[in-house]
C-alpha positions in Angstrom: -0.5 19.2 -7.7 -4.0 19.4 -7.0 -6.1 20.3 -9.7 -9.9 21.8 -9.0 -11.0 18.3 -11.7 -9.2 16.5 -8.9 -11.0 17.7 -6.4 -14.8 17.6 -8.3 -14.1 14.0 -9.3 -13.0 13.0 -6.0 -16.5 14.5 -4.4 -18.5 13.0 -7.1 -17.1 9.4 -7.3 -17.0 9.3 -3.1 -20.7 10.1 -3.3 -21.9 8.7 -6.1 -20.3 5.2 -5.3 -21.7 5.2 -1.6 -24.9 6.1 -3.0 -24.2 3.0 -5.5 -23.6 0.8 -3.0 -27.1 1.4 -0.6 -29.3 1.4 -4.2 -27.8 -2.0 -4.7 -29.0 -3.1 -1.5 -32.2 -1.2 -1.2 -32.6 -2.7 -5.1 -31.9 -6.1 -4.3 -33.8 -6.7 -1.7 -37.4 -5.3 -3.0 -36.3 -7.4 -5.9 -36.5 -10.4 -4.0 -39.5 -9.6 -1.4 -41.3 -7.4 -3.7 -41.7 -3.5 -4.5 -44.5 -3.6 -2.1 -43.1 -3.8 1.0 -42.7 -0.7 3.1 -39.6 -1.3 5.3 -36.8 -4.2 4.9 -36.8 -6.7 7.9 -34.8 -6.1 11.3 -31.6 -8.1 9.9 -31.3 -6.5 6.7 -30.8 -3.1 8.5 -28.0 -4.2 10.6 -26.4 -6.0 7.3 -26.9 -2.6 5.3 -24.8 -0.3 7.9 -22.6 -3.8 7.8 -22.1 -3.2 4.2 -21.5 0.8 4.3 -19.0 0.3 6.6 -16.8 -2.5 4.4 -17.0 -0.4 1.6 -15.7 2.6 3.3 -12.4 0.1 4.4 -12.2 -1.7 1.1 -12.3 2.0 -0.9 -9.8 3.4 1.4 -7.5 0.4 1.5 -6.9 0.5 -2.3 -6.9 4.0 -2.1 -9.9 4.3 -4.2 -10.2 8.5 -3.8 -6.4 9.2 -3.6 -4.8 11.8 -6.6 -2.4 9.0 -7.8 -5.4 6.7 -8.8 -7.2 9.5 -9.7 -4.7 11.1 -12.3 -5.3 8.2 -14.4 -8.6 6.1 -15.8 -6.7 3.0 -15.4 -6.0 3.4 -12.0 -9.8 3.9 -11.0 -10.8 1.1 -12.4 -7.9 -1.7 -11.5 -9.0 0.4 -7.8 -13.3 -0.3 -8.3 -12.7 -3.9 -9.3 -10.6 -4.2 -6.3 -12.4 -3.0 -3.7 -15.9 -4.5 -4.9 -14.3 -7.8 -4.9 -12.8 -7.6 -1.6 -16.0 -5.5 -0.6 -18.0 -9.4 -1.3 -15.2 -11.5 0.3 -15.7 -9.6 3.6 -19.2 -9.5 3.5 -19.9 -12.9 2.7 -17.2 -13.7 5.5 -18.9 -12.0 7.9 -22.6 -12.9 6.9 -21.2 -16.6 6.7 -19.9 -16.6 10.7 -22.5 -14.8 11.2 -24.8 -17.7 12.0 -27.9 -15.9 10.7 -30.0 -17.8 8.3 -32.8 -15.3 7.5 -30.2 -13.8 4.6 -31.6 -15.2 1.4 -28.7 -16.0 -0.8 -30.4 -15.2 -4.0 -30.1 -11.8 -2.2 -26.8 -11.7 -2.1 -26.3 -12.8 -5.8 -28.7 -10.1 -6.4 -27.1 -7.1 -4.6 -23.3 -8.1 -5.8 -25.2 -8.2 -9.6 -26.5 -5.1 -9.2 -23.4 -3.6 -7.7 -21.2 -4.8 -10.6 -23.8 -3.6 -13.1 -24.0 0.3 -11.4 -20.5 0.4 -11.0 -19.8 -0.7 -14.7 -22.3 1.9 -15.7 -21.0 4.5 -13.5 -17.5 4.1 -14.5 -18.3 4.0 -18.3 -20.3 7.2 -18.0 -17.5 8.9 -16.5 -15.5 7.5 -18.7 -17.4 9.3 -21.8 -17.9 12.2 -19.6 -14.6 12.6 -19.1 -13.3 12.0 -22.9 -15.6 15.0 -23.8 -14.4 16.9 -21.0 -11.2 17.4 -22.5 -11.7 17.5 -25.8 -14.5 20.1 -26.0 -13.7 22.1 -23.0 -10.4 23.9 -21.9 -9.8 22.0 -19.0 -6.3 20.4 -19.0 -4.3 23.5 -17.2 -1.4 24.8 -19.8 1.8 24.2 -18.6 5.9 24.5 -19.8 9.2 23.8 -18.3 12.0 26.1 -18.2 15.2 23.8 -18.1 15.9 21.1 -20.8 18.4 19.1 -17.8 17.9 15.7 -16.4 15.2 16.7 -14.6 13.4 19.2 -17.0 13.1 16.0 -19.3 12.1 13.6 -17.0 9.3 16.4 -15.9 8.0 17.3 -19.4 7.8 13.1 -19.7 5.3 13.3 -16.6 3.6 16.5 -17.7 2.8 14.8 -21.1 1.5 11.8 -20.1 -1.2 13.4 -17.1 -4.4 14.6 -19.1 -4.8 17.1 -16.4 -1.8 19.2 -17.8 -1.5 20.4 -21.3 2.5 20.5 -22.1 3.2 23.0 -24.0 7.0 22.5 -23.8 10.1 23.9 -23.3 10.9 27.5 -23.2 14.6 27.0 -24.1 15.8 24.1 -26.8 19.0 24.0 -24.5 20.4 24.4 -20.7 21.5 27.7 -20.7 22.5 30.5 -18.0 19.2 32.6 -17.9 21.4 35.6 -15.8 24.4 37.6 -16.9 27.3 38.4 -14.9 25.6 42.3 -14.1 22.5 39.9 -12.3 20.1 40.9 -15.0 18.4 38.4 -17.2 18.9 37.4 -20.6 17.0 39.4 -23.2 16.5 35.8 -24.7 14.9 34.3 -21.7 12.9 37.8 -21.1 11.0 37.0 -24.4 10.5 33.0 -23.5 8.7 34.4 -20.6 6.9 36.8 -22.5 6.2 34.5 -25.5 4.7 31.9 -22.7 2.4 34.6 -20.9 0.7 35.7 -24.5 0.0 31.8 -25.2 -2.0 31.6 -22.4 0.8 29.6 -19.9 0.1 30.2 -16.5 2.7 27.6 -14.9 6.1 26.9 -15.2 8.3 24.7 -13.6 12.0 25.9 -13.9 14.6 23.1 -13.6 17.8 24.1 -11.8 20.7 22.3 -10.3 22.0 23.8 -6.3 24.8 26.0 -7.6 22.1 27.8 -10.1 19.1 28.7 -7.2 20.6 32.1 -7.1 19.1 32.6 -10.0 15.8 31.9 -9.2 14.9 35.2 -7.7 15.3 37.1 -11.2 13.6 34.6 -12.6 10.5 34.8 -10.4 10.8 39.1 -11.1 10.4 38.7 -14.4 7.3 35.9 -14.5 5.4 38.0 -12.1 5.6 41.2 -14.1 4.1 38.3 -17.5 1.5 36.9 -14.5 2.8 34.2 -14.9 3.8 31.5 -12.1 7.3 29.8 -11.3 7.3 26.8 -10.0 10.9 25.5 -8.9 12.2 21.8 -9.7 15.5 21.2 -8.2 18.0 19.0 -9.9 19.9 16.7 -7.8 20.4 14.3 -10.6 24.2 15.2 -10.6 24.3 15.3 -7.0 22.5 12.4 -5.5 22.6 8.7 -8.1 19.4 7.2 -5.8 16.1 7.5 -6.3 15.0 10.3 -3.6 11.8 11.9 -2.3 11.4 15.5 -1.2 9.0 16.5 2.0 8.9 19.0 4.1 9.4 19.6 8.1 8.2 22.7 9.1 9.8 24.8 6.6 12.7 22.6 5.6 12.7 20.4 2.7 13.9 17.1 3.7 15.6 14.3 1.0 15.2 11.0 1.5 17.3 9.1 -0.4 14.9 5.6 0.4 11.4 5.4 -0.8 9.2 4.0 2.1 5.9 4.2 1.5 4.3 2.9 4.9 6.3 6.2 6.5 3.2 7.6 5.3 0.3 8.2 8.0 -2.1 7.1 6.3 -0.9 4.1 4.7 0.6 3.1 8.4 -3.0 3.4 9.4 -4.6 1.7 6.2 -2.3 -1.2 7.1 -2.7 -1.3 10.8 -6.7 -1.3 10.4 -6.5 -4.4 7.6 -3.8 -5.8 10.5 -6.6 -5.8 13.5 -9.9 -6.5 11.2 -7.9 -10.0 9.9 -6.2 -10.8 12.9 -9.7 -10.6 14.7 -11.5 -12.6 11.8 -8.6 -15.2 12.6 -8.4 -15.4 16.0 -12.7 -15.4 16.5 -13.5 -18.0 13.2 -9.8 -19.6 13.6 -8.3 -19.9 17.0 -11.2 -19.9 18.8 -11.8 -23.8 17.8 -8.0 -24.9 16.8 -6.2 -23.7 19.9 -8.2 -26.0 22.4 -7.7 -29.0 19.6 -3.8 -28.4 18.9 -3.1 -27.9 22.9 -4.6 -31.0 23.9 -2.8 -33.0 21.1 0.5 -31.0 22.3 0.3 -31.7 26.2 -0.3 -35.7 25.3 2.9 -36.0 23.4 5.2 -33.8 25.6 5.0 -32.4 28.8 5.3 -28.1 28.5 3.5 -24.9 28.3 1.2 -25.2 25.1 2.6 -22.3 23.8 6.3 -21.1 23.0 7.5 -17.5 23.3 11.2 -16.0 22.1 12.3 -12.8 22.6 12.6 -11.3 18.8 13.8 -8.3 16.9 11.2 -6.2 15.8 10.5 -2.8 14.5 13.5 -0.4 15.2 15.7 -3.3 16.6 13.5 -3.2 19.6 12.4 -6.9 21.2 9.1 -8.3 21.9 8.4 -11.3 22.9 7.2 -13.8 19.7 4.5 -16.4 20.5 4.0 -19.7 18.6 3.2 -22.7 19.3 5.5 -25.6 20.8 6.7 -27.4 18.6 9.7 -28.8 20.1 10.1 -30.9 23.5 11.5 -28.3 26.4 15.3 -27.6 25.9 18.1 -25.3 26.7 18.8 -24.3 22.7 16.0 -23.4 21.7 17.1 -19.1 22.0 20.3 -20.2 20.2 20.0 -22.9 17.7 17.5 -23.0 14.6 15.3 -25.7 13.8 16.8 -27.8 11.3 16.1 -30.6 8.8 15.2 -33.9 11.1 15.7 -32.2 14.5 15.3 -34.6 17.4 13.7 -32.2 19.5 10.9 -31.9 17.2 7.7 -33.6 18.2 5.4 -35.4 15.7 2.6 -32.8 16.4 5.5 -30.0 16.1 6.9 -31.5 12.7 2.6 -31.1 11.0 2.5 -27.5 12.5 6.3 -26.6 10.8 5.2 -27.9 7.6 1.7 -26.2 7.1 3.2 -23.3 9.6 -0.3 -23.7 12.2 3.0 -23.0 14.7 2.8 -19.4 13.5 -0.7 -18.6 13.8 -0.8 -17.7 17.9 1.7 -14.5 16.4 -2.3 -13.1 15.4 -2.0 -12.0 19.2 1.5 -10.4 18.4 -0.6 -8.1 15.5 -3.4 -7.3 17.7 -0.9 -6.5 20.5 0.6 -4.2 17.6 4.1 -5.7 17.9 3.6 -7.5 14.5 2.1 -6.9 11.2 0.2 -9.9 9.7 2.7 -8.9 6.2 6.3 -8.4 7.1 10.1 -9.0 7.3 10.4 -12.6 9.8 11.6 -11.4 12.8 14.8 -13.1 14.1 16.4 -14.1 17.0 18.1 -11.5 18.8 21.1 -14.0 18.2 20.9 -14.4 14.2 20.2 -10.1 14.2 23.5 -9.2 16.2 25.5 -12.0 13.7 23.8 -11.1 10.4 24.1 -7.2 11.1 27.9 -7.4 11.4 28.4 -9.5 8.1 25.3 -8.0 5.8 25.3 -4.9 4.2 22.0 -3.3 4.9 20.8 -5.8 7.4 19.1 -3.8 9.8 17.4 -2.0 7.2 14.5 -4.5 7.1 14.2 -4.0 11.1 12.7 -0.3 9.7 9.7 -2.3 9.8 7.1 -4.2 11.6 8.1 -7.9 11.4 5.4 -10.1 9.7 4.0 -13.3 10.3 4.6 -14.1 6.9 6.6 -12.1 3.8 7.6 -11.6 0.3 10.8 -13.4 1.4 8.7 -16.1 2.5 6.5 -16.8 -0.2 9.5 -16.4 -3.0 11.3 -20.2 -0.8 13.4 -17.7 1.7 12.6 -18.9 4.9 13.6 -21.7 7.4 17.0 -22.3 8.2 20.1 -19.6 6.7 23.2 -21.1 7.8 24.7 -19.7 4.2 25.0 -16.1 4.7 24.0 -15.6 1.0 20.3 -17.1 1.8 20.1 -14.3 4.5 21.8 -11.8 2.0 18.7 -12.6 -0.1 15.7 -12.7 2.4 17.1 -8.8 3.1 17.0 -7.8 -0.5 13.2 -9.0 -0.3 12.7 -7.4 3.0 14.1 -4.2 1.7 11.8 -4.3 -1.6 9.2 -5.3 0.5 9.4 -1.7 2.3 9.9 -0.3 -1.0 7.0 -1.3 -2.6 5.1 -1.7 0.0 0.9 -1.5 -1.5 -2.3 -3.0 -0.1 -2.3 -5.2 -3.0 1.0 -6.8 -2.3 -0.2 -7.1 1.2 -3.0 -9.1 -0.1 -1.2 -11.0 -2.7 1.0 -12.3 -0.2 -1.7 -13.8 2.1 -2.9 -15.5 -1.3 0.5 -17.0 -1.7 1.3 -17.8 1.8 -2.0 -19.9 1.8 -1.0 -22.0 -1.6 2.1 -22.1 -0.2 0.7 -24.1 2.8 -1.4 -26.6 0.7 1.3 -27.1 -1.5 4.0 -27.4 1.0 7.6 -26.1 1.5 11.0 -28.0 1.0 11.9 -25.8 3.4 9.4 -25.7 6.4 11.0 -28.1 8.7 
């Protein structure tokens, strides 16, 4: 729930960190030219609207201004740090391809100095602001649970641990029946109520299993005569053993029993924005140069099309076609057999791009195409999914997704060839926690890995 400190600190910090941001700049760069000057030069405009606009992306892709980072100190800072530091890897990036040389660079040390310096300043003032917030004002809203089940506990844990709730407890030491068989309530629960209204609690959330909602109407009767609020927490703890989440269509609550965060709207569209802004840095500073190189060293050692497409399983079993480059002299198996270790049909240019996967990197056309996400499940042949569907529990689960051009089954040594059903058994379980878990961060994390990966080499890239 939404409190109205939420809601204030979210305004403030979105404001006062843009405003953050432009000082720096402004700061920096009469720093270096001199407080004199009356406007900044023609370049330095462009660079400052440049700069506005990564920092809006890099806020909002580590969900800088969201109540979950909000609810807790750690959070906001774990998210500045974050987004500053990705903030300077774009920028540079893009001031580097640029091909300007007017930027001064003791500007840019300047501006990221200043940044880091207003946003350690900012955050420890709000920091100390906040600390005497709730200590010397009544802020934290009071709060109890009715219910001491499953549920009730694991609530009051949550409740005790936010500092925008003050726990008060519970209203009963034990699960009891709060009606009697004549549908009145228990003089007992009657004075709880009471007792909670005269101590100032406003809010209550009232644990109660299916069979026991009937009893939720007297309930609410009596609260609203105290003024004070009911709030009801069902307990399916008995009922369903998986973790489940509870949302709403139209006016039906829904239970899914799978937690998928990128079923989200916005994190869909916080991860399809990072998809097209680093495919585009890849195929303009990448691709541009290394596709002319690799497809003239590819047509001199085997006649063929430069590049190779397969139709492939992607998001909801549907197929796309998957482009990479050729790696392979022109056969007939290629949609039915996997490469394996020492292939004969594997040309000497083909066996470099396997090893340091350059055969991948024309799939950047598959994620601008919006077919692929640059993190993801591999996507398979449609071959290898009808086999492995048939045989592995959960299988198709992973083809919830957009496939990848690389994954956290990739980077952990599951890729290549899966002859042993229990190697594919194990690229699903990452798949699945992969959609499970699924956080700009581990997006990032993974491109961080994938890249080591390819200095370092895999046994299994072949």
């Amino acid at each position: 729930m939404q409190t109205r400190y939420l809601y204030l600190l979210r305004l403030v910090l979105l404001v006062t960190d843009v405003l953050f941001v432009n000082l720096a700049f402004l700061f920096a760069y009469y720093l270096l030219f001199g407080f004199d000057t009356q406007l900044f030069s023609y370049p330095y405009k462009n660079y400052l609207l440049v700069s506005n606009l990564i920092w809006f992306f890099s806020s909002s892709l580590f969900g800088m201004y969201r109540d979950a980072t909000l609810e807790h100190l750690v959070n906001i800072y774990r998210a500045t740090w974050k987004a500053v530091a990705f903030h300077a890897v774009l920028f540079v990036f893009y001031i580097t391809f640029s091909n300007d040389d007017s930027i001064s660079r003791g500007f840019i040390l300047a501006f990221y100095a200043v940044v880091t310096l207003g946003f350690l300043l900012s955050r420890f003032t709000g920091t100390v602001f906040e600390f005497m917030l709730f200590r010397h004002f009544n802020v934290s809203r009071p709060v109890a649970v009715l219910g001491k089940n499953n549920t009730g506990l694991r609530l009051a844990g949550f409740l005790e641990k936010s500092q925008n709730f003050k726990f008060e407890g519970f209203l009963h030491d034990e699960e009891t029946l709060y009606v009697d068989e004549n549908g009145g309530l228990m003089p007992s629960t009657c004075k709880q109520i009471a007792d909670a209204a005269s101590r100032g609690i406003k809010d209550v959330y009232v644990s109660l299993t299916p069979e026991r909602m009937t009893e939720a109407k007297y309930l609410l009767e009596e609260a609203e005569k105290q003024c004070v609020r009911l709030k009801f927490v069902p307990d399916l703890s008995g009922s369903l053993a998986a973790p489940f989440t509870v949302s709403y269509l139209g006016e039906f609550p829904v239970i899914s029993l799978r937690n998928e965060p990128l079923e989200n709207i916005q994190n869909r569209f916080r991860k399809r924005a990072f998809d097209v802004v680093f495919a585009t840095f890849v195929l303009v500073f990448l691709l541009s140069w290394l596709v002319p190189l690799i497809a003239i060293i590819i047509k001199m050692q085997s006649p063929g099309p430069v590049f190779f497409k397969q139709l492939r399983s992607g998001r909801n079993n549907e197929p796309f076609w998957c482009y990479k480059f050729r790696s392979m002299r022109v056969n007939n198996e290629s949609d039915k057999m996997q490469a394996r270790k020492d292939d004969t049909r594997i040309t000497p240019i083909g066996q470099f791009l396997r090893k340091t996967s350059l055969d991948e990197l024309p799939q950047f056309f598959n994620v601008l195409l919006g077919n692929m996400s640059v993190i993801g499940p591999r996507p398979h042949m449609l071959k290898h999914t009808e086999q492995y569907s048939a045989i592995i529990d959960r299988y198709m689960v992973r083809q919830f997704l957009k496939p990848g051009i690389s994954g956290w089954a990739q980077v952990n040594g599951y890729r290549g060839e899966t002859e042993d059903p229990s190697l594919m058994e194990k690229r699903v379980e990452h798949d699945i926690w992969y959609m499970e878990n699924w956080s700009a961060m581990l997006d990032i994390k993974i491109i961080f890995m994938t890249v080591i990966n390819i200095f370092k080499g895999e046994e299994n890239a072949y």
